[in-house]
N, C-alpha and C positions, 0 to 999 in steps of 0.2 A: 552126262557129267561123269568123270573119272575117279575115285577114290586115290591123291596118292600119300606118299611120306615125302619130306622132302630133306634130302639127305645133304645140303647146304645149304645158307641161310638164304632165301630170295625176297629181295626187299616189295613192299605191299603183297605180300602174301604169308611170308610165317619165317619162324627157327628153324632151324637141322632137325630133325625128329617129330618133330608135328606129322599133324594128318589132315589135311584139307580136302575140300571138292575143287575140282578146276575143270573148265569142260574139254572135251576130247581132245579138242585141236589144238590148243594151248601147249596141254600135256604132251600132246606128239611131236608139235611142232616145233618147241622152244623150251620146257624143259627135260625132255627126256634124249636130245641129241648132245644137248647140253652135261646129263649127268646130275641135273639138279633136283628129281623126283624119280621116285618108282610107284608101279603102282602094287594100293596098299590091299594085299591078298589078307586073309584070315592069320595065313602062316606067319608072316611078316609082321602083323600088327602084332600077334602073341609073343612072338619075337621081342618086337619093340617094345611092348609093354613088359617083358621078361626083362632087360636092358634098362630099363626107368625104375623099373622096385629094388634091382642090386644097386643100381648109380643112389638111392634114396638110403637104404638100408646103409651104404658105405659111409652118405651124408650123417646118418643118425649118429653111428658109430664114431666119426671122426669130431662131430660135435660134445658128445659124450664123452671121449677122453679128453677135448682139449679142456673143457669143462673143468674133470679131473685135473689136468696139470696145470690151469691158473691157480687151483684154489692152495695147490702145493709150492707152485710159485709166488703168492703171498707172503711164504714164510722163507726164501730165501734170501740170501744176499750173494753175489755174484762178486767175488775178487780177480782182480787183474794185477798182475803185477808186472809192468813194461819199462821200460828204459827212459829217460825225459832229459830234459835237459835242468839245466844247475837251477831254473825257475819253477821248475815244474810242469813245464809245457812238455807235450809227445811230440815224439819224431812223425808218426802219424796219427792220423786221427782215426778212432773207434767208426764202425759204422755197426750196421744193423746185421748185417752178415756174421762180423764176428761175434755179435752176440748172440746170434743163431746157432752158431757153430759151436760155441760153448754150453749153452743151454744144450745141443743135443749130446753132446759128450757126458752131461751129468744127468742124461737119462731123460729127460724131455723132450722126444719124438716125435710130438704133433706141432710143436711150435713151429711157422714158418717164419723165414723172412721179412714176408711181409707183414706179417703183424705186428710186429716191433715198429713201435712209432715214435723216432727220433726228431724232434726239432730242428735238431742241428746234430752234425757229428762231434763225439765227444772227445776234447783234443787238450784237456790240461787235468790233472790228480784230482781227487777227489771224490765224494759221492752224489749220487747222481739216481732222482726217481725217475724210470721210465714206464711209458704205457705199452701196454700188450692190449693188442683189440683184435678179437677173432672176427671174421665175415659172419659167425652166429649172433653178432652183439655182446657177447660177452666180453667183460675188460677186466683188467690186472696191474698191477706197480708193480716194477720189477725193478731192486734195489741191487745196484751196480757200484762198485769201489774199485777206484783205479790208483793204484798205489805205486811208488817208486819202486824199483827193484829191478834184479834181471828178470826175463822172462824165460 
């Protein structure tokens, strides 16, 4: 039996970074001509495990601020001021991006994309609660005003 890691995901047997037993010929035969394991030396694994506590420790860290900037983003309100027509409807509609993009501008960094969670894109004046949901679980209203005006 082989020690390896397996450095792409190979289905019935594990994730990219894992460390399995697989026996000789397996390993020789079909993943290692392949590219889809190596085998897992002392070095390598210290390695890998060196690679696992930064990817964690980055995890903590980026949980930890987003943390910080929901609880900061509670207390804002978010104005737009865009162009509309005589009804009040927008030429285009709001998406999740630009509110990403302006959240980072006024200093919220860890916000992505995709945590902004729109219903629908927002396409006529007005104000408007939105949720903010991190992949940690944590969640946010993020209070959005679209007002007439030039931009």
């Amino acid at each position: 039996m082989a020690q390896v890691i397996l450095l792409k995901d190979v289905p019935q047997l594990g994730q990219k970074g894992a460390i399995k037993e697989v026996k000789d010929g397996y390993f020789r035969n079909f993943l290692m001509p392949r590219r889809l394991a190596e085998l897992a030396t002392p070095a390598r694994i210290a390695g890998l495990r060196a690679i696992e506590d930064k990817q964690k420790d980055e995890k903590n860290k980026l949980e930890k601020e987003s943390q910080d900037e929901l609880l900061r983003i509670g207390e804002r309100i978010l104005v737009f001021k865009v162009k509309t027509t005589p009804k009040g409807s927008l030429y285009r509609a709001f998406s999740e991006k630009e509110i990403a993009e302006r959240l980072e501008s006024e200093g919220f960094k860890t916000i992505k994309e995709s945590w902004i969670k729109l219903e629908k894109p927002l396409k006529k004046t007005g104000e408007y609660e939105i949720l903010i949901e991190t992949p940690f679980g944590q969640k946010a209203g993020l209070k959005i005003e679209i007002k007439r005006g030039e931009r």
